[in-house]
C-alpha positions as CSV (number, residue, x, y, z in Angstrom):
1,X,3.4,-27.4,-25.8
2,X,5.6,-24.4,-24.4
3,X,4.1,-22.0,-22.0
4,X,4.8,-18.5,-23.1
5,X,5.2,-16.1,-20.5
6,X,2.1,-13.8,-19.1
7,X,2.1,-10.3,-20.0
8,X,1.2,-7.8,-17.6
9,X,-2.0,-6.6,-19.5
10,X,-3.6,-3.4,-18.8
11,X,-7.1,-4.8,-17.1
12,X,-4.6,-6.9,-14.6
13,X,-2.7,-3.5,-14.2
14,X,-6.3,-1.9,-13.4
15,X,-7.3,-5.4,-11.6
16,X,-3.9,-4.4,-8.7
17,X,-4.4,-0.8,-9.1
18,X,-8.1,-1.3,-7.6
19,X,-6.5,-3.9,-4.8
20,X,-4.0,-2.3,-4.0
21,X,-6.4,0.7,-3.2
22,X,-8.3,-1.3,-1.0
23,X,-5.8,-2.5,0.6
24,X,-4.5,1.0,1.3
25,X,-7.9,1.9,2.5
26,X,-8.6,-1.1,5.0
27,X,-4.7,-1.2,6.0
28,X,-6.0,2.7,7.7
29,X,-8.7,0.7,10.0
30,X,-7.0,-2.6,10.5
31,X,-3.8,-4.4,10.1
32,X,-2.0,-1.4,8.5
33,X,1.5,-3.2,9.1
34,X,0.3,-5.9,7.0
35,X,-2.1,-3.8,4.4
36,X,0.0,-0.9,3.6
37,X,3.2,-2.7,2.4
38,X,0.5,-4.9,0.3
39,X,-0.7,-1.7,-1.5
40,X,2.5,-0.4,-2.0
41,X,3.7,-3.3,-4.0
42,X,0.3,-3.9,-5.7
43,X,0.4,0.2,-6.9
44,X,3.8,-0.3,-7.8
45,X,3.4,-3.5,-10.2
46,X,0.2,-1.6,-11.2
47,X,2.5,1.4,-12.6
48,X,4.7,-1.1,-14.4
49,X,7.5,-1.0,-11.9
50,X,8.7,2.5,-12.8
51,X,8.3,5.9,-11.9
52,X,8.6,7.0,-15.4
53,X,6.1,7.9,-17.7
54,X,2.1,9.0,-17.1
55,X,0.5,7.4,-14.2
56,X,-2.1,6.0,-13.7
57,X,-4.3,7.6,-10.9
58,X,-5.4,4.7,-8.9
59,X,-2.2,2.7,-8.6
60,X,-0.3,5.7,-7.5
61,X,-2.4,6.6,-4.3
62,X,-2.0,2.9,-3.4
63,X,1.3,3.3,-3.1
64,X,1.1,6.5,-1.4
65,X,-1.9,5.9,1.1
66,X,0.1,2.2,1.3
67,X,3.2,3.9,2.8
68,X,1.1,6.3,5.0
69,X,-0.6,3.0,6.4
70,X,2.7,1.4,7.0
71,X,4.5,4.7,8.6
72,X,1.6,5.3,10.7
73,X,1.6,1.5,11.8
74,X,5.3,1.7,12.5
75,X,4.7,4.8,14.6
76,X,2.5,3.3,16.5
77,X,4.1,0.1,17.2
78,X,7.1,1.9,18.4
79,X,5.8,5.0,19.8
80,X,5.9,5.8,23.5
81,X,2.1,4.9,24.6
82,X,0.5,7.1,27.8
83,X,-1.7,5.3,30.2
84,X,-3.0,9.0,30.2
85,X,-3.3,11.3,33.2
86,X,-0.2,11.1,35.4
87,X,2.9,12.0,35.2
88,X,6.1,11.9,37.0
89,X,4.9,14.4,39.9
């Protein structure tokens, strides 16, 4: 019997929309190099891979909390870090 492809229904769109929001969330406390880019692409497959059209709420701060996470994790990675107090004098 053939196997007919899977459509993306609108409770799995919900389903990554809702995980991709708690990755978003956690990737803010922990692991945000690994979380954030996880949000992003569970928001974006939650909007249907497009930009166009109405959005849903939920998938779209994913992807925006997502890229915060993985911006701010960058930043950090490769920021200058201070041993505080000190300087050059």
């Amino acid at each position: 019997m053939p196997h007919s492809p899977r459509t993306n229904t609108g409770t799995d769109r919900d389903t990554l929309g809702i995980i991709g929001l708690i990755c978003a969330v956690a990737g803010f406390f922990v692991l945000g190099i690994l979380l954030g880019p996880a949000a992003v692409v569970c928001g974006w497959l939650a909007m249907g891979r497009t930009w166009r059209g109405a959005k849903p709420l939920l998938p779209l701060i994913a992807v925006v909390l997502g890229a915060i996470d993985t911006l701010v994790a960058l930043l950090w990675m490769t920021g200058p870090h201070w041993s505080g107090g000190g300087g050059i004098l």
